[in-house]
C-alpha positions in Angstrom: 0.0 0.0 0.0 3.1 2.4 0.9 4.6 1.9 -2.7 1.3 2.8 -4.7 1.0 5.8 -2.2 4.7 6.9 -3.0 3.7 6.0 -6.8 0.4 8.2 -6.8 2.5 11.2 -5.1 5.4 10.8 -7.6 3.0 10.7 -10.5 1.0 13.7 -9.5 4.4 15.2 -8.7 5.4 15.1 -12.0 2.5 16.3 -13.5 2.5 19.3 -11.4 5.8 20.2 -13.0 5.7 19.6 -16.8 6.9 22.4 -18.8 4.9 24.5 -20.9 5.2 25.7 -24.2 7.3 29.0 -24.8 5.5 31.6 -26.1 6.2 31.6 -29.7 5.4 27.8 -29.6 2.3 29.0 -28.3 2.0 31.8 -30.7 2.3 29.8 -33.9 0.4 26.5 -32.7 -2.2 28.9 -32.5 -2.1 30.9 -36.0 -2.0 26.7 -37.1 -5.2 26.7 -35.1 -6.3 29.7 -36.9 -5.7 28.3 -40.4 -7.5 24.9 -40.0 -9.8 25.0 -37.3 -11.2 21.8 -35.9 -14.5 20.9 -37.6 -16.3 21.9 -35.1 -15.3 25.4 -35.6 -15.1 26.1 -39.6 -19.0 26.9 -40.2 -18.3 29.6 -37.4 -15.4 31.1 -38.7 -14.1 32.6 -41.8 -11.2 30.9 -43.7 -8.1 32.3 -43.3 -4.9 32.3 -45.4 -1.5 31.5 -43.6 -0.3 34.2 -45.7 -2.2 36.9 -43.9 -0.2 39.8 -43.1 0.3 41.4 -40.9 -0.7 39.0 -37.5 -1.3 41.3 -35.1 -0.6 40.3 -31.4 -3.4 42.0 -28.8 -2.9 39.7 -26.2 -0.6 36.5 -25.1 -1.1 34.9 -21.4 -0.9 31.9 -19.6 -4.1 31.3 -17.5 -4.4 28.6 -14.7 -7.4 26.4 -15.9 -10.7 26.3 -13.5 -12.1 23.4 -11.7 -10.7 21.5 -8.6 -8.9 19.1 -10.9 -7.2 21.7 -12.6 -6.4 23.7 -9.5 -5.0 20.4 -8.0 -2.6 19.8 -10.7 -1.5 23.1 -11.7 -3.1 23.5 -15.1 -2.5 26.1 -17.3 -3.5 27.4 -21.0 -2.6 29.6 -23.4 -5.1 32.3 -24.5 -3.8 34.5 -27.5 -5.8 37.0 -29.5 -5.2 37.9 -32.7 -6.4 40.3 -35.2 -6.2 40.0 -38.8 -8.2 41.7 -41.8 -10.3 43.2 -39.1 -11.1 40.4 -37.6 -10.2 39.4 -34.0 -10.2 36.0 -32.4 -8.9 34.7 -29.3 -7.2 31.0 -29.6 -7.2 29.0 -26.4 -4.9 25.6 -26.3 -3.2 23.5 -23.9 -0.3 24.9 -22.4 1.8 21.7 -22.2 0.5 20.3 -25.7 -0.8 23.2 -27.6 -4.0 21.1 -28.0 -6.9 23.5 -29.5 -9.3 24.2 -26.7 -11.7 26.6 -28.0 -11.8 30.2 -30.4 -13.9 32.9 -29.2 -14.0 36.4 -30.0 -15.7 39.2 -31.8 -15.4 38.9 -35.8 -15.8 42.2 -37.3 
């Protein structure tokens, strides 16, 4: 019973500390995000070009995630708002795996 404790406690441990993406990791997984949405998302948003220039950074930070869960083991994401041909969107992913969470935003 002491080993799978010590197990458990090394396991959350470790997931408490795993590194996150750096921010231009975050920044271009979620221009990719941008680009091809997940199916989900494309009826909702207009396609865009990965030529589109100029990207235009509002807003970059690391959020802890909500729930007790979360809280417990220190999650975080990414939330990153763009605008582009007059359109703004905000791209949340995983901090750790840059995993598309959701896009919200105003589209003008």
């Amino acid at each position: 019973m002491l080993a799978i404790c010590a197990i458990a406690l090394l396991g959350i441990t470790y997931m408490h500390q795993t590194p996150v993406l750096e921010t231009n990791q975050a920044i271009e997984e979620a221009k990719k995000h941008l680009v091809t949405p997940p199916e989900e998302c494309q009826a909702s948003f207009p396609k865009v070009t990965e030529q589109v220039f100029p990207w235009e950074l509002k807003r970059v930070e690391l959020v802890e995630r909500k729930g007790f869960w979360s809280e417990l083991m220190n999650e975080r994401k990414w939330e990153i708002t763009m605008e582009y041909e007059g359109r703004q969107a905000t791209v949340v992913i995983n901090a750790y795996t840059g995993e598309f969470i959701e896009i919200y935003g105003p589209l003008n």
